[in-house]
N, C-alpha and C positions, 0 to 999 in steps of 0.2 A: 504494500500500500504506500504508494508516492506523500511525501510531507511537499505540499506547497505553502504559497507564503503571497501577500499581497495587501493591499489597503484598503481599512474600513472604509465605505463612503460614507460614512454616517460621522465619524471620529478622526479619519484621517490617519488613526495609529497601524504600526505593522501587525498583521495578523498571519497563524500559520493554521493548517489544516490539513486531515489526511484523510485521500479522494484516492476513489478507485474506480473501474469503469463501471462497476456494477451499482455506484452511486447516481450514475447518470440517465438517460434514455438515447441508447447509442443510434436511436434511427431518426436524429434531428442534430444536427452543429450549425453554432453554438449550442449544447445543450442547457439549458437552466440545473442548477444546485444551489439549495438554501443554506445560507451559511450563518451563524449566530454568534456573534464576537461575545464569548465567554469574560466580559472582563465586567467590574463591579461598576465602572465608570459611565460604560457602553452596553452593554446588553442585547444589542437592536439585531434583527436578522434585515438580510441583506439579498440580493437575489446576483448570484455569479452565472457567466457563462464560460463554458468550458469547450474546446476544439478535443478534437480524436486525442491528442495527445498529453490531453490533458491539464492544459496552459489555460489560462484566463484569457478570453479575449475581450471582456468588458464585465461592466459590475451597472449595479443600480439598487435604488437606496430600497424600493417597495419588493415586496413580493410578487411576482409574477407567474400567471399560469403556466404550465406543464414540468417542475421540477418534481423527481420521482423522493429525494431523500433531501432531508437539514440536517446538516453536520456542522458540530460546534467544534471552533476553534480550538485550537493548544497555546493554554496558557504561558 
């Protein structure tokens, strides 16, 4: 299971995360995955896009339709 890493849009702080493809729905890229910055500050879920390889290719503050899992962040 790959650790990535990238920026709350909500906090701007660095967040990490561990994504796998079976987190995704491999028959749509960018995929949507919901991601929950675990921190006491920030708390806020997030909606990430991810490519085949699993790379961010854009973020957004709301929740958006068709993400299959939310995975919280590594403190």
């Amino acid at each position: 299971m790959p650790i990535r890493f990238n920026y709350c849009p909500h906090c701007n702080e660095k967040i990490m995360f561990r994504i796998d493809l079976g987190d995704i729905d491999t028959s749509q890229y960018p995929a949507p995955v919901y991601i929950i910055h675990e921190d006491k500050s920030c708390g806020k879920l997030s909606t990430f896009y991810v490519d085949s390889l699993l790379r961010i290719s854009y973020k957004e503050l709301d929740k958006k339709p068709g993400g299959i899992k939310t995975i919280r962040s590594i403190k």
